[in-house]
C-alpha positions in Angstrom: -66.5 -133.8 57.4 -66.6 -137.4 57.9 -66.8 -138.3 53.7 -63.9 -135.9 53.3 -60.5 -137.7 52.4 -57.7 -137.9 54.8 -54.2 -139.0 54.5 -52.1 -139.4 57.8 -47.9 -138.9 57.1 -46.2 -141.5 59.7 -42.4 -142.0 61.1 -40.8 -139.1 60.0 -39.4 -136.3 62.8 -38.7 -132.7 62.4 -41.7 -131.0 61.0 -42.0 -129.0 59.7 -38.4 -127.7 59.8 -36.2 -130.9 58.7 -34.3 -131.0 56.0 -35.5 -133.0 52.3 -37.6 -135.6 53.5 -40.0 -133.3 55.9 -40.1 -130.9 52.7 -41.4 -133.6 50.6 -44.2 -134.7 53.0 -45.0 -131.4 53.4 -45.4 -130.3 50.1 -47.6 -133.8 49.5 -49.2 -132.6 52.0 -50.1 -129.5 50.6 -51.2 -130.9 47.7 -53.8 -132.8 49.0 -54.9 -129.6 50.5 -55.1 -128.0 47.4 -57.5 -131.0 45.8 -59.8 -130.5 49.5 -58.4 -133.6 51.2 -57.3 -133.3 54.8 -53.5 -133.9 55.6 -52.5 -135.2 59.3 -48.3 -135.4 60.0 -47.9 -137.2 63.2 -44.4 -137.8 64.5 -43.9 -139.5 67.5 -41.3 -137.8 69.7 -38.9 -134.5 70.0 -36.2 -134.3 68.0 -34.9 -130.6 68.0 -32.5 -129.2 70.9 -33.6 -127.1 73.9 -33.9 -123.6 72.7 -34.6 -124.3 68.9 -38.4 -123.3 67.5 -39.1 -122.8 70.9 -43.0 -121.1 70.3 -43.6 -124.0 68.3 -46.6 -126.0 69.7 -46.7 -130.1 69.8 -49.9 -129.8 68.2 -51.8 -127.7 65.6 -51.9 -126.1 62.2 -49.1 -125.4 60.0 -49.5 -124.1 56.6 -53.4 -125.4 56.5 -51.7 -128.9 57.5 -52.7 -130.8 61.0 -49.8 -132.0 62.7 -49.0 -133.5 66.2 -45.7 -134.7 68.0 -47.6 -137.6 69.8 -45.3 -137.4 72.7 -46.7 -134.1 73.8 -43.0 -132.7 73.5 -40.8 -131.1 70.4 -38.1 -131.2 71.9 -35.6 -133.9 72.7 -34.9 -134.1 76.7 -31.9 -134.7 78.4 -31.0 -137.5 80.0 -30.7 -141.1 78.7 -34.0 -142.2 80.7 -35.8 -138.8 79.5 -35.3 -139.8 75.9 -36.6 -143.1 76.3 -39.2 -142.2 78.6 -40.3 -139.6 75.5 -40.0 -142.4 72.8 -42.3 -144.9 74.8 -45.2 -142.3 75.4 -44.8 -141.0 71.6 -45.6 -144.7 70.5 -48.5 -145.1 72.6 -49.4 -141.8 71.7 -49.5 -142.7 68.2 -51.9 -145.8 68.8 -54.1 -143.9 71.2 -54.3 -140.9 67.9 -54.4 -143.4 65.4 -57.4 -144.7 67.1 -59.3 -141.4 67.5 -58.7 -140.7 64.2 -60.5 -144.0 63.0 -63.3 -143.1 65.2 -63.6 -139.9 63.8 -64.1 -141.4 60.4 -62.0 -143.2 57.7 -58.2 -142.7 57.0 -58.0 -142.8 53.9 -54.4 -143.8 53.2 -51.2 -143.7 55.8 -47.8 -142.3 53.9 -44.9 -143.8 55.3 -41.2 -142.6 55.4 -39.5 -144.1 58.2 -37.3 -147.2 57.0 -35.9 -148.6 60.2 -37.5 -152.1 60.8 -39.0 -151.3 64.2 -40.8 -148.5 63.1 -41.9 -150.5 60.0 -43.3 -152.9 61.4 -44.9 -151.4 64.5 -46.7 -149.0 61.3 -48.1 -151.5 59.3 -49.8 -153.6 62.5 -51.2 -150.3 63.1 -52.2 -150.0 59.6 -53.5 -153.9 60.2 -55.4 -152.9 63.3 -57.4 -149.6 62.4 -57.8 -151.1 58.5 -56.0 -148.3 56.6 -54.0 -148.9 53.6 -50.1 -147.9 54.0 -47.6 -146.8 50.8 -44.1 -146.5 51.4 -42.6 -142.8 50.4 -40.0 -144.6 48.1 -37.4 -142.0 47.4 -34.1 -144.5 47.9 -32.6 -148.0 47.4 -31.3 -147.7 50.5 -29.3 -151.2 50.2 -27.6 -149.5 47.7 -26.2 -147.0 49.7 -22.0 -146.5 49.4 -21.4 -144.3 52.3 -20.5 -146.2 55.6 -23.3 -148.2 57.5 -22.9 -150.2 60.2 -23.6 -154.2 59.8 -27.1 -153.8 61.7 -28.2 -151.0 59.0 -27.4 -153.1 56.3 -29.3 -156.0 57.6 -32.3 -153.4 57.8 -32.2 -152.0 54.7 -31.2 -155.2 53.5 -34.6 -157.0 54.9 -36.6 -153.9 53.6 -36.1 -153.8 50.2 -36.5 -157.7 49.5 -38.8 -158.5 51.9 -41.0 -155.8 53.6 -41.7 -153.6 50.6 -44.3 -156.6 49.4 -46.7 -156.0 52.8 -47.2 -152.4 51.7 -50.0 -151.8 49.8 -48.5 -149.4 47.2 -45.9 -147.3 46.8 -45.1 -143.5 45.6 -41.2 -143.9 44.4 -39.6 -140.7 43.3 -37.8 -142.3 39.9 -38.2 -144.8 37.2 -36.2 -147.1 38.6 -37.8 -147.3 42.2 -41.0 -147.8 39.9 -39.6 -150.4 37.9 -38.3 -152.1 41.5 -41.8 -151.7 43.2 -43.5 -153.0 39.8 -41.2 -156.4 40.0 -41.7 -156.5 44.0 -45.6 -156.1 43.8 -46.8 -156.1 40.2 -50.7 -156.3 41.2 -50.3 -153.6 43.9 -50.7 -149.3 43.0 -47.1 -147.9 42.6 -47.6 -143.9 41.2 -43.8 -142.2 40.0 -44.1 -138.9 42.5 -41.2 -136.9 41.4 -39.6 -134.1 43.4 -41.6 -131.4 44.3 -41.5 -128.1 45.4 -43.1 -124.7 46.0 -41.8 -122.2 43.6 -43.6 -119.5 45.2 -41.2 -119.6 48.2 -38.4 -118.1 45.6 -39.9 -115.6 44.1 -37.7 -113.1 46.2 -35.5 -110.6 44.8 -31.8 -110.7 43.6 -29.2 -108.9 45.7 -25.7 -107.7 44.3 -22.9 -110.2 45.4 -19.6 -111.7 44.0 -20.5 -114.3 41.2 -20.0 -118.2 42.5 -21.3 -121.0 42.5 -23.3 -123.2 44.6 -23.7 -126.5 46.0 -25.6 -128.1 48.5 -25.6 -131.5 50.2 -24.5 -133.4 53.3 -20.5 -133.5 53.7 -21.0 -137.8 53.7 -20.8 -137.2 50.4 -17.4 -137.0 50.5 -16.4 -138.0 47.2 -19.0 -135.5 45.6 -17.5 -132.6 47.3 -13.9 -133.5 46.0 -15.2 -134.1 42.5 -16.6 -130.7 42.9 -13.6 -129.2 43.9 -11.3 -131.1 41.2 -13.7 -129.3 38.5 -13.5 -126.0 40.1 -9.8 -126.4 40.5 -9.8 -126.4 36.1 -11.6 -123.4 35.9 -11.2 -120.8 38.2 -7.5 -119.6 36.9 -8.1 -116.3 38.3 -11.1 -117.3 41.1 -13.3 -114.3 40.0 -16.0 -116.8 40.4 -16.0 -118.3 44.2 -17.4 -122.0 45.2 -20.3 -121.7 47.9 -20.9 -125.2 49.5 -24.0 -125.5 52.1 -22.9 -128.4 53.7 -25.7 -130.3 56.7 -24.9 -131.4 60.1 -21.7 -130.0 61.1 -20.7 -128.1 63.8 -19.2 -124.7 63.0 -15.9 -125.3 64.1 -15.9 -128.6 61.8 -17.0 -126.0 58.9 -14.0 -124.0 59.4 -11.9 -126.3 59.7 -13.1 -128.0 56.6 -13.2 -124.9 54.5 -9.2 -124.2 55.6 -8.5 -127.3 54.1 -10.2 -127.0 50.9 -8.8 -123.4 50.8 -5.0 -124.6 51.5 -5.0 -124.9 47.7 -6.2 -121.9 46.5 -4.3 -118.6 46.4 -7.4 -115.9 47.6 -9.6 -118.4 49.8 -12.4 -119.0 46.8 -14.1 -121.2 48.9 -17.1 -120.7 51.1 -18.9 -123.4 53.6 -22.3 -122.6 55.4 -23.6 -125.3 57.8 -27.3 -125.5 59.5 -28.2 -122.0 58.2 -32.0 -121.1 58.5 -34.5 -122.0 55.5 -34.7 -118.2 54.2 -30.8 -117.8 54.2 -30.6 -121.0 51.9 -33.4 -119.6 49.4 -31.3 -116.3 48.7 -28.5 -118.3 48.3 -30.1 -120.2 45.9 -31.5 -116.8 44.3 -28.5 -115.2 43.5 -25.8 -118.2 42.7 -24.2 -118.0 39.0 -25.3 -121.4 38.8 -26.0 -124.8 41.3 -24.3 -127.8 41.0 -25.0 -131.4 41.3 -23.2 -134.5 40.3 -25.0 -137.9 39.7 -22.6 -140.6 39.9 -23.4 -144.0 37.8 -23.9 -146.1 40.7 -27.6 -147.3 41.8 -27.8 -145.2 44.0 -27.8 -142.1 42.3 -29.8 -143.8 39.5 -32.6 -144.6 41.9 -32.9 -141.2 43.8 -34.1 -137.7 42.3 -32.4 -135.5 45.3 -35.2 -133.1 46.4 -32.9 -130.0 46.2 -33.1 -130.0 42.1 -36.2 -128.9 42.6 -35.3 -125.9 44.2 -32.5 -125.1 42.4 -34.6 -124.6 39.2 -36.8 -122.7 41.5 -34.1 -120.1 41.7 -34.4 -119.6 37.7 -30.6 -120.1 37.5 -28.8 -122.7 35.6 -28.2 -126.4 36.9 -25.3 -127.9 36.2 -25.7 -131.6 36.6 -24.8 -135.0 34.8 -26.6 -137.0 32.0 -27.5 -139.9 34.8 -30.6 -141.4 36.4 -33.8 -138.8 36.2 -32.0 -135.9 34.3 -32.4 -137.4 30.8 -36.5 -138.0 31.8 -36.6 -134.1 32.2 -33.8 -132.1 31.2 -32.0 -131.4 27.6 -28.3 -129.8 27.2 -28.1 -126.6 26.9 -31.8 -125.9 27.0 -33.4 -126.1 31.0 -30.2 -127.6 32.3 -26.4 -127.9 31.6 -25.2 -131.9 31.5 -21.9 -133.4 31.3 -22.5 -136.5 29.3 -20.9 -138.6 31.9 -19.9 -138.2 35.5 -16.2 -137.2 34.3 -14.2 -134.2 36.2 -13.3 -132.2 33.0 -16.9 -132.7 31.2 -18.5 -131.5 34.6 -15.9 -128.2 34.5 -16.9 -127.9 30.8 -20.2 -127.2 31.6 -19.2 -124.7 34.9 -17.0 -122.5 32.6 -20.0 -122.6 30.3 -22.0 -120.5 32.7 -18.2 -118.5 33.0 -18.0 -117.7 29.2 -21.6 -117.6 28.3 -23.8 -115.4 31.0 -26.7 -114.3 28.7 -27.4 -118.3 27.9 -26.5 -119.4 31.3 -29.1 -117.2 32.3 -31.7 -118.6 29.4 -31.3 -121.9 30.7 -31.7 -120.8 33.9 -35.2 -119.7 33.3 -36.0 -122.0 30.9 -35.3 -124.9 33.5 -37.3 -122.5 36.2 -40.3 -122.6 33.2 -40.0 -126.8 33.2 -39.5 -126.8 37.1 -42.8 -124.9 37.7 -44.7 -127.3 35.2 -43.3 -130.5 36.2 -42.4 -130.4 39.9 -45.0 -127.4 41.3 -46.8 -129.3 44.3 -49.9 -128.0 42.9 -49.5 -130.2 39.3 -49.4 -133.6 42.0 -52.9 -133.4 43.9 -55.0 -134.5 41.3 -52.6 -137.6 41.0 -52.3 -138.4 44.2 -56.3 -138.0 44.6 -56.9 -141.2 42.3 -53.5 -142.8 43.3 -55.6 -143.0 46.8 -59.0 -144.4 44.9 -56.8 -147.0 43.2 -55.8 -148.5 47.3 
């Protein structure tokens, strides 16, 4: 239908299988679907190995969503001239698409994710050319980042975030403070707070019996966050009745092992438990039958500028959250009620509130659904579609 809204998703890779940035553009995705507005995801080359997904077609439906790999290929090829051979025909794939798609009939808005400079800018001369407006999926102040960059990605997201973020014309950051930066950045131009979302449906599974532990899940470059983890664990598991699962992305198995030996070396019955690039429905009954989930904000911008995406499946689960008083948790969450929060990003307040869920199982298990209760009204993808609907009027 050519008077039917449609929003295009550009430069991310991966879907719809990648890890928390595919999952938030398909779940916007979704809910524009559920408000009647068509949903395109176009990624412009391979990125998976030989072998993985390998039924998966480079273009179709997924999920009710329209999607095409514009290189004809999902996949990444071997071979240094392959790759770049792949890369050159997904751009001009993307023009020649982009193009159809504006003959077809109006794009109504273009969501864009990718935040290398290349990409950026190649996006919003597209977005110039074919006269669609273009807001920025804003879910990090990347130039804030503490983990190592190179010199050239700090330039980048250096350049971003004080100069390209004005030639977008709005923006859909993920916190208050992204929303406060945007605001200052562009104060005539539509900036809508997009939280993290998430289908709840998707854990509605049932529990299975299995040794109490607890559970946390994030990429092992966050060094520091795993050893803070650990440190708290260390105070409270005298007699290690309650293990420490850690889902760890992007190592190889033999890294795993060898990580989880040396986190074990000081423990006296191996508490500790490392999974790494396991698939989607392994994660979910993880999720499903942890004690509790962990996740420690630290006071840095950073972590006051991000809402990680994997919050919103942990309350999915309906168990307790055990997080810190930092960034987006005060917007949402109260002590003791939906979520458990040391008041500051402190070792022995974070192990207080892990050997609450120790000491107290019926209440861990209150707050547990009670934070499930708040996840489903606050972060559901459903609740966003009507928002997102006139956030794409207001462009």
């Amino acid at each position: 239908m050519r008077n039917q809204k449609h929003v295009i998703f550009l430069g991310e890779a991966r879907f719809p299988y990648g890890l928390a940035s595919v999952q938030r553009m398909t779940l916007m995705a979704r809910a524009l679907l559920h408000e009647n507005i068509k949903a395109t995801i176009i990624c412009r080359k391979g990125s998976w190995n030989q072998g993985e997904h390998p039924d998966f077609e480079y273009e179709g439906i997924y999920e009710g969503i329209n999607y095409i790999y514009t290189s004809k290929e999902v996949h990444k090829p071997s071979g240094f001239v392959n790759r770049n051979l792949q890369k050159f025909r997904g751009v001009y794939g993307e023009y020649q698409y982009l193009k159809k798609l504006k003959k077809e009939g109006e794009i109504s808005m273009a969501v864009l994710s990718n935040r290398k400079l290349i990409h950026v800018f190649r996006y919003l001369l597209f977005a110039s050319l074919f006269k669609f407006p273009i807001a920025i999926n804003l879910v990090e102040m990347a130039s804030s980042m503490q983990h190592k960059r190179s010199f050239s990605r700090k330039i980048n997201d250096y350049v971003l975030d004080k100069w390209v973020v004005k030639f977008y014309d709005g923006a859909l950051p993920i916190s208050d403070k992204l929303m406060s930066f945007y605001g200052n950045a562009c104060p005539a131009k539509p900036n809508l707070k997009l939280p993290i979302v998430c289908d709840f449906d998707k854990f509605n599974i049932a529990r299975e019996p299995s040794e109490p532990y607890f559970l946390y899940c994030g990429s092992i470059s966050y060094r520091e966050v795993i050893d803070f983890i650990l440190e708290a664990y260390k105070r409270i598991a005298q007699d290690e009745s309650v293990k420490l699962y850690m889902i760890v992305s992007g190592e190889s198995q033999k890294e795993v092992a060898r990580f989880q030996q040396e986190m074990n070396n000081v423990f006296k019955t191996n508490p500790i438990q490392l999974f790494s690039n396991i698939p989607y429905s392994d994660l979910v009954n993880l999720y499903v039958n942890a004690k509790a989930l962990l996740i420690p904000l630290r006071p840095t911008v950073q972590d006051t500028s991000r809402f990680p995406h994997k919050i919103g499946e942990y309350l999915a689960s309906g168990n307790p959250v055990v997080t810190t008083n930092i960034g987006e948790i005060p917007n949402y969450f109260e002590d003791e009620v939906t979520a458990l929060m040391a008041e500051k990003y402190d070792v022995n307040a974070f192990a207080e509130k892990m050997k609450f869920v120790v000491d107290n199982p019926e209440k861990a298990e209150e707050i547990g659904l009670n934070g499930q209760r708040l996840g489903l009204r606050e972060f559901d993808y459903r609740t966003h579609g009507s928002r997102l609907n006139k956030f794409i009027e207001s462009l």
